[in-house]
C-alpha positions in Angstrom: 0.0 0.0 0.0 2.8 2.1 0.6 4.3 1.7 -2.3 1.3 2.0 -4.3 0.5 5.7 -2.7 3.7 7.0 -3.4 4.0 5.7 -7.4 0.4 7.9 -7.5 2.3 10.7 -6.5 5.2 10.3 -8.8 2.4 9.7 -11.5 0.2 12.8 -10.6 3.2 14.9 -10.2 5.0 13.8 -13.3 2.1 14.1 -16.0 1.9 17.5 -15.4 5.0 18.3 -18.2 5.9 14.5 -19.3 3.6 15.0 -22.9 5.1 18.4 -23.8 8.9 17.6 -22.8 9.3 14.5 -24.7 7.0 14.5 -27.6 7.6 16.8 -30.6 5.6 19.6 -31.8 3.3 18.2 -35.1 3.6 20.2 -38.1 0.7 23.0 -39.1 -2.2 20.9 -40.5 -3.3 20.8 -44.0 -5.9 19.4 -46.3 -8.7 20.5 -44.1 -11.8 21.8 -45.4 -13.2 25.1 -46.7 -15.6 25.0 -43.1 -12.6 23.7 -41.1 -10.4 27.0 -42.5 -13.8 29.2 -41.8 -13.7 28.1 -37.9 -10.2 28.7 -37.4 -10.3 31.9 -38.9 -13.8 33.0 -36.8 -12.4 31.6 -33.8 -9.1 33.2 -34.5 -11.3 36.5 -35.3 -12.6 36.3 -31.7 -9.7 35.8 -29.9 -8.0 39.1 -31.2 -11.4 40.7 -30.1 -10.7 39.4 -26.4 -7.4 40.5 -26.9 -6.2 37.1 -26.7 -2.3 36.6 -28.4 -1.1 33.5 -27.3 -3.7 30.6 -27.2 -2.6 27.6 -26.2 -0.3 25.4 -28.0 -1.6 23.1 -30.6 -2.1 19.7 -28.4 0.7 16.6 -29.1 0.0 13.8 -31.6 -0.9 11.4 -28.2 -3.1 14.1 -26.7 -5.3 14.3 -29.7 -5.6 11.2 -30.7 -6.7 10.2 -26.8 -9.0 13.5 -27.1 -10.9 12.1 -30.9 -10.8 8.6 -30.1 -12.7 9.6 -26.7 -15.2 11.7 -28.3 -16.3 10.2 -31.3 -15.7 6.5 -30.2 -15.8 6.4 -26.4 -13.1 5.1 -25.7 -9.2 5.4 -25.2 -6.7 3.8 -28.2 -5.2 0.6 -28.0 -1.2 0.3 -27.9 -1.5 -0.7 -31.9 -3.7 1.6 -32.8 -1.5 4.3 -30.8 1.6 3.1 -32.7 0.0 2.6 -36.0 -0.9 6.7 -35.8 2.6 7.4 -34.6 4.5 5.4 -36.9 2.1 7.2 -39.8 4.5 9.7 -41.9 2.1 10.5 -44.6 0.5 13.6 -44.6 -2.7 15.2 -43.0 -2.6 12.7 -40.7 -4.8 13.8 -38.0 -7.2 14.7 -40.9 -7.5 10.7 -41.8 -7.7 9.7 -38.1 -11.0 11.8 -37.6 -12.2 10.6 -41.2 -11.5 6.9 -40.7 -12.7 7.4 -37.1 -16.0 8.5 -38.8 -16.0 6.1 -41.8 -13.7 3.4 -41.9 -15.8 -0.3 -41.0 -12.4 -2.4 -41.0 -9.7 -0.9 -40.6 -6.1 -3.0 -39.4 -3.7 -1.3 -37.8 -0.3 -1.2 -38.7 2.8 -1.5 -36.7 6.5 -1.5 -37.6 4.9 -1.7 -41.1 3.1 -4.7 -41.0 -0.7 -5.2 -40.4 -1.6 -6.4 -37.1 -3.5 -9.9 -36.7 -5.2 -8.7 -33.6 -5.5 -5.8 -31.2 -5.1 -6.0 -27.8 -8.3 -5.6 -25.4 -11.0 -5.7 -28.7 -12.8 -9.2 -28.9 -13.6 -7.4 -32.7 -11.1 -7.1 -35.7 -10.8 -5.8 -38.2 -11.9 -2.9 -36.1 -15.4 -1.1 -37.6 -14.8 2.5 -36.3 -18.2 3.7 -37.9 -20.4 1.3 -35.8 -17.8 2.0 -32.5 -19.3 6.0 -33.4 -22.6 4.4 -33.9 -22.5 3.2 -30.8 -21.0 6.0 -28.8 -23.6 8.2 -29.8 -26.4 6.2 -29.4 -25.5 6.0 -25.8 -25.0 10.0 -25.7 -28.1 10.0 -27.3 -30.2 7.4 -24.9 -29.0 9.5 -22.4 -30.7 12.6 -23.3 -33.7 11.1 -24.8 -34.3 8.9 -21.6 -32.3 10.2 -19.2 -30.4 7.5 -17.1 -32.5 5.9 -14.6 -36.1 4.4 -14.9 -35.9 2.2 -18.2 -35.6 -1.1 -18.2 -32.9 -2.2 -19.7 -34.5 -4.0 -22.3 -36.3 -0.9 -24.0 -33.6 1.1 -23.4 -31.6 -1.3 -25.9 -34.8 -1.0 -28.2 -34.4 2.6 -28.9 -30.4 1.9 -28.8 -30.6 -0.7 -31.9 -32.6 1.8 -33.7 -30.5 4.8 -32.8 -27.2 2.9 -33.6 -29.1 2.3 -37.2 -29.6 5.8 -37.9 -26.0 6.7 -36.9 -24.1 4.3 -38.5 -26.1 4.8 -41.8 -25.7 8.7 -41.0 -29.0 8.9 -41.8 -29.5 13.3 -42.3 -30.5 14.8 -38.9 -33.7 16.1 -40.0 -34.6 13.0 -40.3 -33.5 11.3 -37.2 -35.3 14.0 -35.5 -38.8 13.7 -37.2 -38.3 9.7 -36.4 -38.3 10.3 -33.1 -40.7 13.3 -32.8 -43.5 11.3 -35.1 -42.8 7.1 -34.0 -45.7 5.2 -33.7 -46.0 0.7 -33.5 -44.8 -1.4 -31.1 -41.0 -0.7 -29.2 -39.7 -4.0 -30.1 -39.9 -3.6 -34.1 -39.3 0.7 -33.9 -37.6 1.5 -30.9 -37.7 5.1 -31.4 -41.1 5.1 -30.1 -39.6 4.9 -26.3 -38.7 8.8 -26.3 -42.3 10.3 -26.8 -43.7 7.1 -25.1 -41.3 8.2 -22.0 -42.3 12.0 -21.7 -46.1 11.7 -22.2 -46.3 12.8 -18.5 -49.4 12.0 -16.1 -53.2 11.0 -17.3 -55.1 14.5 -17.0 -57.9 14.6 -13.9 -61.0 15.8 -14.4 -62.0 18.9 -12.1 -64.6 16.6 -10.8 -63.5 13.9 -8.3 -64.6 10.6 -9.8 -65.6 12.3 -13.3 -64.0 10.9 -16.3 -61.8 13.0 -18.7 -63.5 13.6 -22.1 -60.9 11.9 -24.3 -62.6 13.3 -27.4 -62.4 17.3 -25.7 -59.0 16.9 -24.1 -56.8 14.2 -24.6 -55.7 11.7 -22.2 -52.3 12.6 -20.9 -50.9 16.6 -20.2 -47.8 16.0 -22.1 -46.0 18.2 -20.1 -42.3 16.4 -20.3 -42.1 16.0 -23.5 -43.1 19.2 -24.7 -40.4 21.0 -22.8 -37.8 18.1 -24.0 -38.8 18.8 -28.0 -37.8 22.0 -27.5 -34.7 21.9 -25.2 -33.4 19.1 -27.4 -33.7 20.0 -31.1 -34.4 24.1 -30.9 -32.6 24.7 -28.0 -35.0 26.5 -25.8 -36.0 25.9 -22.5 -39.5 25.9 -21.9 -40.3 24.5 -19.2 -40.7 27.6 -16.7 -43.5 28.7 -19.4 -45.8 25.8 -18.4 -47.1 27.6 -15.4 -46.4 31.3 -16.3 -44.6 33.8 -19.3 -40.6 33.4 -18.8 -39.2 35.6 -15.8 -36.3 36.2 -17.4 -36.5 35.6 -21.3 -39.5 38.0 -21.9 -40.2 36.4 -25.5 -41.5 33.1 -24.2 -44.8 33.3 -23.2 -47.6 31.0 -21.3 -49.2 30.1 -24.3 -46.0 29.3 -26.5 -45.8 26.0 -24.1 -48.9 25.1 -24.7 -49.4 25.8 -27.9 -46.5 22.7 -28.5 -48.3 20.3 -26.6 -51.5 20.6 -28.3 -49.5 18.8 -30.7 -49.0 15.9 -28.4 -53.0 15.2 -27.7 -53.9 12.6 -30.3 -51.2 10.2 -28.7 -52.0 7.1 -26.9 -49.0 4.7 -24.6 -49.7 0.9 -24.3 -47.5 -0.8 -22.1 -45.5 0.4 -18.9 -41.5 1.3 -19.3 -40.2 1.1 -15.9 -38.7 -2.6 -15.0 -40.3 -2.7 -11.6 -43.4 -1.8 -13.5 -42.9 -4.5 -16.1 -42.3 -7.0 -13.4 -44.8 -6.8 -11.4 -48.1 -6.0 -14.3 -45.9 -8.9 -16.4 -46.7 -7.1 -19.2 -45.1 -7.8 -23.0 -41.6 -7.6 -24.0 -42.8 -4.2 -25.6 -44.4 -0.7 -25.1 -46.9 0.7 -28.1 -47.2 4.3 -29.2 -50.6 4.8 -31.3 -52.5 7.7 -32.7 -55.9 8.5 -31.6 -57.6 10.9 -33.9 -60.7 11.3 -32.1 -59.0 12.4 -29.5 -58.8 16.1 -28.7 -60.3 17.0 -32.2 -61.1 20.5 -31.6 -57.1 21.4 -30.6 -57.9 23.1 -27.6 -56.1 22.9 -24.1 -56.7 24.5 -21.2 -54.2 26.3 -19.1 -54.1 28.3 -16.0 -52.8 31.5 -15.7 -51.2 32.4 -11.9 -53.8 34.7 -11.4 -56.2 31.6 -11.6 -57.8 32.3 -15.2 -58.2 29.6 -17.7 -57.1 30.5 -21.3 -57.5 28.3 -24.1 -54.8 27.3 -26.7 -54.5 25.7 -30.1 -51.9 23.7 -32.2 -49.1 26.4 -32.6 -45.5 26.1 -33.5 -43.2 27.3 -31.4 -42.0 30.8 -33.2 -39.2 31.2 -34.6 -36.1 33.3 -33.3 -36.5 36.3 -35.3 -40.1 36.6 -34.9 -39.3 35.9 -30.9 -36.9 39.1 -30.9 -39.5 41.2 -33.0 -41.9 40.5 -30.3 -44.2 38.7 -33.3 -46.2 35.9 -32.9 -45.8 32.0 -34.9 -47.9 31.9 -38.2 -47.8 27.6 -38.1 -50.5 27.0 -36.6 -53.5 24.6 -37.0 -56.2 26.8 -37.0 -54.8 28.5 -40.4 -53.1 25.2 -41.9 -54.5 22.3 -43.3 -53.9 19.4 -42.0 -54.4 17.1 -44.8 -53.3 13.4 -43.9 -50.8 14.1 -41.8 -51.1 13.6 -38.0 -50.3 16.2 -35.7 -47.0 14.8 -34.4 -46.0 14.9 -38.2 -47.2 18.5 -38.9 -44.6 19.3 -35.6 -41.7 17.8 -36.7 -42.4 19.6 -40.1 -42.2 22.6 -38.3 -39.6 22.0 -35.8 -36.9 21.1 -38.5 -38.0 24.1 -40.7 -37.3 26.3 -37.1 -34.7 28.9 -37.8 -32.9 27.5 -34.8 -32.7 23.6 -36.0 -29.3 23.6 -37.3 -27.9 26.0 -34.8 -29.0 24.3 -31.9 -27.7 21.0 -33.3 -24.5 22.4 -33.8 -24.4 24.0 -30.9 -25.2 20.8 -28.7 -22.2 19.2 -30.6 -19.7 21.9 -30.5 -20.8 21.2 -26.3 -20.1 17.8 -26.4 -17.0 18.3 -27.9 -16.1 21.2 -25.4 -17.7 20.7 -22.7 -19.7 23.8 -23.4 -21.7 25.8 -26.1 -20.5 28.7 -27.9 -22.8 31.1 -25.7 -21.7 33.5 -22.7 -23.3 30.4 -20.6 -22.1 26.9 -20.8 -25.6 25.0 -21.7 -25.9 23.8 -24.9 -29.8 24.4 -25.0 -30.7 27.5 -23.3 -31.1 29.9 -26.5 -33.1 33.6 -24.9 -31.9 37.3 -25.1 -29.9 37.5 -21.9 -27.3 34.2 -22.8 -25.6 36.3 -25.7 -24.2 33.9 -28.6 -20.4 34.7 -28.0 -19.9 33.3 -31.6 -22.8 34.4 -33.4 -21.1 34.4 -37.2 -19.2 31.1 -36.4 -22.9 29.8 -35.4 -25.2 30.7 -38.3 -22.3 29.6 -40.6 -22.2 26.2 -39.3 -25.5 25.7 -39.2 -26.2 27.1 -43.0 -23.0 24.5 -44.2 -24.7 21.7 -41.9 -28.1 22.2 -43.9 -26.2 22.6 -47.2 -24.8 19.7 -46.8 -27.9 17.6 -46.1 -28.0 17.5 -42.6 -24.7 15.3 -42.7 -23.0 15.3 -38.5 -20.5 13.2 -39.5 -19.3 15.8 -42.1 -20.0 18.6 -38.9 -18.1 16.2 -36.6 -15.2 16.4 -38.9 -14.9 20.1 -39.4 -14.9 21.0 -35.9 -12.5 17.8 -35.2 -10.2 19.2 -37.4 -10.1 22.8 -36.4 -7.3 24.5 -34.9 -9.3 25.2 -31.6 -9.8 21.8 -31.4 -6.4 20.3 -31.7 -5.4 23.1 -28.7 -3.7 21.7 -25.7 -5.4 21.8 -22.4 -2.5 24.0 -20.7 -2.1 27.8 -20.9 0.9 30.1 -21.2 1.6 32.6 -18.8 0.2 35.7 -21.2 -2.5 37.4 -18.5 -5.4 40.0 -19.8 -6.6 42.6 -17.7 -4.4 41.3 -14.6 -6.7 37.5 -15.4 -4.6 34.3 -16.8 -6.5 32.2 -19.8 -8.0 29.8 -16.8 -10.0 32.4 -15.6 -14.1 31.4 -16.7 -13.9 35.0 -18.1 -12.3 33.4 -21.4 -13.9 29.8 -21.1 -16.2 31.2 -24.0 -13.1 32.4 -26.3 -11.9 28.5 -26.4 -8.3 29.9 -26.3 -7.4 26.1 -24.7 -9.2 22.6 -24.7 -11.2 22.2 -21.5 -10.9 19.4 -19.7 -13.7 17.5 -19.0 -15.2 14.7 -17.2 -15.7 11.2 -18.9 -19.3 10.1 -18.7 -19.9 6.7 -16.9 -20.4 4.6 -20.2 -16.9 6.1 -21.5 -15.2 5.5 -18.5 -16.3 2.2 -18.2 -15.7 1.3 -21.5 -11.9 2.7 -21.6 -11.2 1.3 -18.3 -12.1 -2.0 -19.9 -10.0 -1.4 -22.6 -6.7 -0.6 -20.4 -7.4 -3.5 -18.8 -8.0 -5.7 -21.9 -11.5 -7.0 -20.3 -13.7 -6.7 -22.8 -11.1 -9.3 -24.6 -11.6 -11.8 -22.3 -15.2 -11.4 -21.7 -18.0 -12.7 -23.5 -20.6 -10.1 -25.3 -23.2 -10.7 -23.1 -21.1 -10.9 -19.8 -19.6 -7.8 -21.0 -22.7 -6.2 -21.1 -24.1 -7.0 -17.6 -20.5 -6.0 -16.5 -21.1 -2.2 -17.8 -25.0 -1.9 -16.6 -24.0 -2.7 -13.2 -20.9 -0.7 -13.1 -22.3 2.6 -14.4 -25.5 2.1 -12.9 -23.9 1.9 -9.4 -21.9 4.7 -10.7 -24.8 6.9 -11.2 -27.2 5.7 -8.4 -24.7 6.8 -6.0 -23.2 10.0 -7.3 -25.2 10.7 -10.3 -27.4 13.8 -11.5 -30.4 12.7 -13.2 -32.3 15.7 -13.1 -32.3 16.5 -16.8 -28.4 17.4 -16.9 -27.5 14.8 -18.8 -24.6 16.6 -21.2 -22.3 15.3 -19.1 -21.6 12.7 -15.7 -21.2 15.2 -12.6 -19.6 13.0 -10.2 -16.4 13.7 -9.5 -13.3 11.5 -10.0 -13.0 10.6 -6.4 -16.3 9.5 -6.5 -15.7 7.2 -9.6 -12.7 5.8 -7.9 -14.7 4.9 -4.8 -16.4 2.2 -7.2 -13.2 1.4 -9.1 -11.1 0.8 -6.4 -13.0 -2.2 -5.1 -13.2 -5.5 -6.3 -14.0 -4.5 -10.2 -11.2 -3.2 -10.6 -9.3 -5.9 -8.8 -10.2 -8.5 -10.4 -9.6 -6.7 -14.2 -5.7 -6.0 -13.1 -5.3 -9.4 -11.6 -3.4 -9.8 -8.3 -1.7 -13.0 -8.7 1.7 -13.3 -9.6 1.6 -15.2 -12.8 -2.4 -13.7 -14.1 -3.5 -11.0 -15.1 -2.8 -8.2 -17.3 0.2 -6.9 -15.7 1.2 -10.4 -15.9 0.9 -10.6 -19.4 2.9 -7.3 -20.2 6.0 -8.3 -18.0 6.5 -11.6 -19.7 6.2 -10.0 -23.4 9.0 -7.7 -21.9 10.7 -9.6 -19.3 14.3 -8.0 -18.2 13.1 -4.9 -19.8 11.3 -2.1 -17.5 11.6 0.9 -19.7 9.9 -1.2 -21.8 7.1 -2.6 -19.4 6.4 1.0 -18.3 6.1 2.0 -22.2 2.9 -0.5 -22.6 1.5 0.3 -19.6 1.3 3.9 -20.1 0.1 3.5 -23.3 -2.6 1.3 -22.4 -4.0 3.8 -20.0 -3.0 7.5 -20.5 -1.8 7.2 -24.1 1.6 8.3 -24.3 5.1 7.2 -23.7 6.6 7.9 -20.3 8.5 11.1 -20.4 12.8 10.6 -19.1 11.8 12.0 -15.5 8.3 9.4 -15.3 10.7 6.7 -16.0 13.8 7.5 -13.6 11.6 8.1 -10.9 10.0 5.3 -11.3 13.2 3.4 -11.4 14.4 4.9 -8.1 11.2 3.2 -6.4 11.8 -0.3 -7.8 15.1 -0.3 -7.1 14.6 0.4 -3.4 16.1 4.1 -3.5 12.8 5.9 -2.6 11.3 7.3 1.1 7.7 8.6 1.9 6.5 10.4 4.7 4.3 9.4 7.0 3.2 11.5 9.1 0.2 12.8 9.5 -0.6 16.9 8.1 -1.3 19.4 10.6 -5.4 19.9 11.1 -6.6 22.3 8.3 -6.5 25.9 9.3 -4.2 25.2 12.7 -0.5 26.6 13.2 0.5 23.9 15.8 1.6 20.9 13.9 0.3 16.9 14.9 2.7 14.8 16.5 3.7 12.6 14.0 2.7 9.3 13.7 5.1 7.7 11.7 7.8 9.4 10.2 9.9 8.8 6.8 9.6 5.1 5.7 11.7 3.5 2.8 9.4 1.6 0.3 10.1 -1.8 -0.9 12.4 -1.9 -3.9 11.4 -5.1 -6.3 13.4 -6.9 -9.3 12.8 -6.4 -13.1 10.3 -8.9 -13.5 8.0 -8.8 -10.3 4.5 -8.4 -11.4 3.2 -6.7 -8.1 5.5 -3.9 -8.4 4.3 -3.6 -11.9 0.7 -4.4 -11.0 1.1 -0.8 -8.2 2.5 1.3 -11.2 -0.6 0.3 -13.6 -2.4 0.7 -10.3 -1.8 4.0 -9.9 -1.7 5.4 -13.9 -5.2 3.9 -13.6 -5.9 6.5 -10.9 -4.3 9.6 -12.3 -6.6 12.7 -13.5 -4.6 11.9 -17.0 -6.7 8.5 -17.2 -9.9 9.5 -15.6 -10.4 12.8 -17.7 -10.6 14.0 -21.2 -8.0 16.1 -21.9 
């Protein structure tokens, strides 16, 4: 244990420089798109505005290859897929990592020059990157459809098949979105029916106790939830305050603009119960149902109170657009002056809501977010578009989302020109340049994007690129692999998660995640025998050679070689030459220090091929802010 605390702090303290000292600087990037060039030169634009000179510098070939293979795949490299990008001297290579990332369904891995039979820690080869993206994204996106607690598991694996369909065919946006917003049938052969089927809120009550509702006047359910999450989600406006009264703060949403979406929502009828404890105990089917009812609600109207206790009626009306919100105007979609022809209502709104003035840019913005870890407004929601959260990056906006719609709706082409940018490919550390007596850390400039966050891995990522370092998923079987992850994050988030509709990223903190790795998960992944294991593994394909041992190992979890210092400290522990102090720290906020209660202790040496020395170092790189965050 001893031994084990003091290699964390060697890690911790060394990873601070290790990346920029050894690696060398990458040359300027090329062969980037026309929208690539126009965000570097907007960003660029904006930063000589803030009277920002020295961004940060561009990020290492390791750092950003950790940074894209996080964000668009979910998960950390392997060691062959970190030396098959190193090793690559053809040009605009970055460029072709984000593409094949995107696009390439099997790719092999190079190393030394020849192709690699397998990869270490992927049961899967040749590797498909585009369904690895499909993937990652449909659990980004179950996440904000569903939220992460009260699914079964089963349904929420309905609407994942079907989202991972969508995103691996990159199917256009605008019509992902009106699949979700219209789904009707049964779960089990369209799961995209579980998002509306979740957020159809509570059955109305009539005003008289033991009355029934008139279905045919109002409806069945108030479909309060998933009013507010249509908008937050693809127009990025909040809504929600406006169900009980016009927007304290954001004058231009009104009472009536909430419920003049959910008149939309009226004709819809839920068979079927989605929560698992539900399920069990009504044993209903292995599916839920969404249907349309059209003589339901036929005359459009809803009732609403007003805080001063009147009842006002409204109608089918779309939400207006941004414009006419800022003019003070009111929508012209509406049903009362526009046909309805065939279409249901559900249809008519997702007409509407991806002809919105604010569909591409909230799309865009909601990616730039997940990306950076914020939007490109003064605050750092992605979805909270109203007159006092200015746009910081208004131009950069409305040119992203005019080239997104140009381009037919295509994220994987928006993916890759933000992935490509200059901004993005910025390291995580400042310089020492200061404005107006603040350094570049200050939040003042978090909006300027003059240096990549850092930012938190979600559960799902976390656990998938833990599982990866410790080549798990290798030795696991699909299905055992599976249970392994539900249980993980789901602990994960019971205990320290937010589920209250912030869902853009995990809020726990990396303490709290290393509360639940530390136990016997994690244990039993890094193996604490002598001769099994992973550790194991590495110091027989090695044995004799610890500069070597530590090379895989840090590649398996933080990505990256160890720098000269990394190694020769970590040398000077094996080889018995190392102290730690014991005692305990003074009290916070005393003068008088505590007795000690143990003094300086010299940790164990070990010899070059004993695994549970090893087995401590990967130990503690595990443990490291380097592993647990995105930087």
């Amino acid at each position: 244990m001893i031994r084990s605390l003091l290699l964390l702090g060697v890690l911790c303290a060394a990873a601070q420089t290790s990346a920029a000292v050894d690696d060398p600087k990458p040359a300027a990037p090329t062969g980037v798109t026309p929208q690539t060039q126009k965000i570097n030169e907007l960003i660029a634009k904006k930063w000589e505005e803030a009277g920002i000179k020295k961004p940060a510098e561009r990020a290492t070939d390791n750092e950003f290859m950790r940074r894209v293979f996080i964000d668009l795949v979910g998960r950390i490299p392997t060691v062959e897929e970190i030396q098959d990008f190193e090793q690559d001297r053809g040009p605009n290579k970055r460029v072709r990592l984000v593409q094949r990332l995107l696009q390439e369904r099997k790719y092999t891995p190079k190393v030394n020059g020849k192709a690699v039979t397998a990869v270490s820690g992927l049961s899967k080869f040749p590797i498909d990157y585009s369904a690895a993206y499909a993937r990652n994204f449909a659990e980004i996106w179950s996440v904000w459809l569903l939220t992460r607690s009260g699914v079964d598991p089963i349904y929420r694996e309905q609407l994942m098949m079907w989202l991972e369909d969508q995103l691996d065919n990159n199917s256009p946006y605008r019509d992902f979105v009106t699949g979700l917003i219209t789904a009707t049938g049964k779960s089990n052969e369209n799961g995209a029916v579980h998002f509306v089927f979740r957020h159809l809120g509570d059955a109305i009550q009539s005003d008289m106790k033991g009355q029934r509702v008139d279905l045919e006047e109002f409806g069945k359910y108030d479909n309060v939830p998933v009013t507010s999450r249509v908008t937050k989600l693809f127009l990025g406006i909040q809504t929600q305050c406006t169900q009980c009264h016009d927007h304290p703060q954001a004058k231009e949403w009104l009472q009536a603009d909430f419920w003049g979406v959910n008149a939309f929502f009226r004709q819809t009828e839920k068979v079927g119960l989605q929560n698992n404890m539900q399920k069990k105990a009504m044993q209903t089917q292995n599916f839920v149902e969404l249907r349309e009812m059209p003589n339901w609600n036929k005359k459009g109207m809803v009732l609403f109170e007003r805080r001063d206790g009147q009842r006002r009626a409204s109608y089918p009306v779309m939400l207006k657009d941004l414009v006419q919100a800022e003019k003070g105007e009111k929508s012209a979609k509406n049903l009362v002056s526009a046909s309805a022809g065939t279409k249901t209502r559900r249809q008519i709104l997702a007409d509407w809501v991806i002809q919105h003035d604010n569909f591409e840019k909230a799309y865009v913005n909601r990616l730039w977010g997940h990306l950076f870890g914020r939007g490109l407004q003064k605050d750092p929601t992605v979805d909270d578009f109203k007159s006092d959260n200015e746009v910081v990056h208004p131009e950069l906006l409305a040119y992203l989302g005019e080239q997104f719609k140009n381009y037919n709706h295509d994220t994987k082409k928006l993916l890759e020109w933000i992935c490509t940018s200059d901004v993005y490919q910025l390291s995580h550390v400042t310089g020492k340049e200061k404005i107006g007596g603040k350094s570049l850390t200050h939040s003042d400039f978090d909006p300027y994007f003059a240096r990549m966050p850092l930012k938190a891995m979600s559960p799902e990522v976390l656990f998938d690129s833990l599982s990866l370092a410790t080549r798990a998923e290798g030795r696991l079987k699909e299905a055992e692999y599976k249970a392994l992850k539900l249980s993980w994050t789901g602990k994960l988030v019971r205990n320290f998660g937010d589920d209250e509709g912030n869902e853009l990223s995990f809020n726990g903190t990396v303490v709290q995640a290393l509360l639940l790795m530390n136990g016997k998960d994690l244990n039993d992944q890094v193996g604490t025998a002598r001769d099994k294991g992973v550790v194991a593994d590495v110091v027989k394909k090695h044995r004799g050679n610890p500069s070597s041992i530590y090379g895989e190992l840090f590649m398996m979890t933080v990505s990256r070689h160890p720098s000269r210092e990394e190694v020769v400290k970590l040398e000077q522990v094996r080889n018995g030459r190392a102290t730690i102090n014991l005692s305990a720290p003074a009290p916070k906020g005393t003068t008088t220090p505590k007795p000690s209660s143990g003094g300086i202790a010299a940790v164990p040496g070990a010899l070059p091929d004993d695994v549970t020395f090893y087995q401590d170092v990967f130990w503690a790189l595990l443990n490291t802010n380097e592993f647990m965050l995105n930087h």
